[in-house]
C-alpha positions as a LaTeX table, in Angstrom:
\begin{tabular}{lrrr}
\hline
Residue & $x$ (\AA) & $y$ (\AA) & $z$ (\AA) \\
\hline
Unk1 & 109.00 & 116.49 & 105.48 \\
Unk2 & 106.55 & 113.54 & 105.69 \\
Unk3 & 107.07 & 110.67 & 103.65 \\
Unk4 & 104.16 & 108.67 & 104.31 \\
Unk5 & 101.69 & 106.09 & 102.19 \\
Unk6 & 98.30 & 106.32 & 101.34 \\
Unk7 & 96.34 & 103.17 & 100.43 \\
Unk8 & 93.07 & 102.66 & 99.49 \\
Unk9 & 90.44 & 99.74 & 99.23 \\
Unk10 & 89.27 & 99.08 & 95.90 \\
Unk11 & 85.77 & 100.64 & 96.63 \\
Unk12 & 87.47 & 103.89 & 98.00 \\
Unk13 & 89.42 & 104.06 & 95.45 \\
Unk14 & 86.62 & 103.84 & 92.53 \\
Unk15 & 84.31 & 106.01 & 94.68 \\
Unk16 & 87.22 & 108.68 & 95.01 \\
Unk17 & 87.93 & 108.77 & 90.92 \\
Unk18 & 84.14 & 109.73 & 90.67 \\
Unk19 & 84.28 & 113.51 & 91.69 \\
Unk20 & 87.38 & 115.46 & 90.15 \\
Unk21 & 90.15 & 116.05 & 92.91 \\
Unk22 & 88.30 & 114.72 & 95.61 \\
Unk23 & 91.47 & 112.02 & 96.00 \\
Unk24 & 93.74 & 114.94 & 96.55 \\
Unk25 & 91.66 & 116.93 & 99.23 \\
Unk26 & 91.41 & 113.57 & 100.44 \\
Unk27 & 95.34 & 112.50 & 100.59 \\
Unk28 & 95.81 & 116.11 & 102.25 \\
Unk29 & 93.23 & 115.81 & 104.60 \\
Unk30 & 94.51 & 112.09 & 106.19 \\
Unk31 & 98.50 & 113.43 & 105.88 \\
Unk32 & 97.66 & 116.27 & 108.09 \\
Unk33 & 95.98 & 113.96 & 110.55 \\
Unk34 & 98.69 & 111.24 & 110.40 \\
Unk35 & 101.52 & 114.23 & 110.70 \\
Unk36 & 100.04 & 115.72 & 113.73 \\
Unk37 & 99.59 & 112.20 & 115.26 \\
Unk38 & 102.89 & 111.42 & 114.97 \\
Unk39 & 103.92 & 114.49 & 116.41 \\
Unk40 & 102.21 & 114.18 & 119.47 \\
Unk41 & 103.40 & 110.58 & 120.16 \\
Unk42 & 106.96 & 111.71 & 119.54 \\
Unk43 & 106.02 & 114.29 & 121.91 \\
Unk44 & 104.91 & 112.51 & 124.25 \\
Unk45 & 101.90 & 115.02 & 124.93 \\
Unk46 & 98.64 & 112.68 & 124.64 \\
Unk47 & 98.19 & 108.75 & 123.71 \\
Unk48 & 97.47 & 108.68 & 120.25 \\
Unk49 & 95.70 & 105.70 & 119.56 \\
Unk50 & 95.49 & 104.56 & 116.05 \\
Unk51 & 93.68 & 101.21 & 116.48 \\
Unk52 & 90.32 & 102.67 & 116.54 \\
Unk53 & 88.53 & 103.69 & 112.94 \\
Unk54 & 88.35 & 107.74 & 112.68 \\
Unk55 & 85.69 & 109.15 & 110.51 \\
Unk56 & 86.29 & 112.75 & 108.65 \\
Unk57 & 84.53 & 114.97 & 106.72 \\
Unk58 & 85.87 & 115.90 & 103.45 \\
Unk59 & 83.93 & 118.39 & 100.83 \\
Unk60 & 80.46 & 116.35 & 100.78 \\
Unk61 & 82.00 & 113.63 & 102.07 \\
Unk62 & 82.49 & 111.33 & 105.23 \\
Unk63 & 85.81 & 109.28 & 104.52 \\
Unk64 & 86.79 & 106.44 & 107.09 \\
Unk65 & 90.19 & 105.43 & 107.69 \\
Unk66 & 92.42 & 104.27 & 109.76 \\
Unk67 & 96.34 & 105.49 & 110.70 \\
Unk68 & 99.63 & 102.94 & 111.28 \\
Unk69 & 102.23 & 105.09 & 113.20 \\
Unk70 & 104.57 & 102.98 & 112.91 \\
Unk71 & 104.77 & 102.44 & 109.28 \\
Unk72 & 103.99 & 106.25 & 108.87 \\
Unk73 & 100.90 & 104.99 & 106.45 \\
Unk74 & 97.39 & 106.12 & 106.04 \\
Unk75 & 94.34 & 103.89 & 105.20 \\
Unk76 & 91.27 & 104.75 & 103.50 \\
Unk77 & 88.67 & 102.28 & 103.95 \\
Unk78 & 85.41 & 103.69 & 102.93 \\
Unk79 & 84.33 & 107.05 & 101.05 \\
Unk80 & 80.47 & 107.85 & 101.03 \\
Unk81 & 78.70 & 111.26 & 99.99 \\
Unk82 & 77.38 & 113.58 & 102.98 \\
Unk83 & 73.03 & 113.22 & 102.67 \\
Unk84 & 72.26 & 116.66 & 103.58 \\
Unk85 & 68.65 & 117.31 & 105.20 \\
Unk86 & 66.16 & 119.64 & 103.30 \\
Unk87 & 65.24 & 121.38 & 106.39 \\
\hline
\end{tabular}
């Protein structure tokens, strides 16, 4: 079982508290990704790179974050609502 952290920035963080269990989808979303990543670099079946910022979509949301293998850690850095197009 994964025992890994989740931190947010401050703005995350408030924009997260604004819609009612958007932090959890969230949480489970980013553990999934940080789980499978480090299974594939124990593996040794691709180069997962975490340096780079990764972008998901979450509900209505795009959530940015970033992973930290080695500390087995999850960051979210930004949250922002999903502007859908009336077309």
């Amino acid at each position: 079982m994964l025992v890994a952290q989740v931190s947010f920035t401050v703005d995350a963080d408030m924009k997260l508290r604004r819609t009612v269990g958007l932090r959890v989808h969230v949480e489970r979303a980013v553990l999934g990704v940080l789980e499978t990543a480090l299974e594939l670099s124990k593996l040794g079946s691709g180069n997962v790179r975490s340096e780079a910022p990764l972008v998901m979509r979450v509900a209505s949301h795009l959530v940015a974050y970033s992973l930290d293998l080695e500390n087995e850690s999850v960051t979210i850095w930004r949250v922002e609502p999903v502007q859908e197009s009336a077309g």
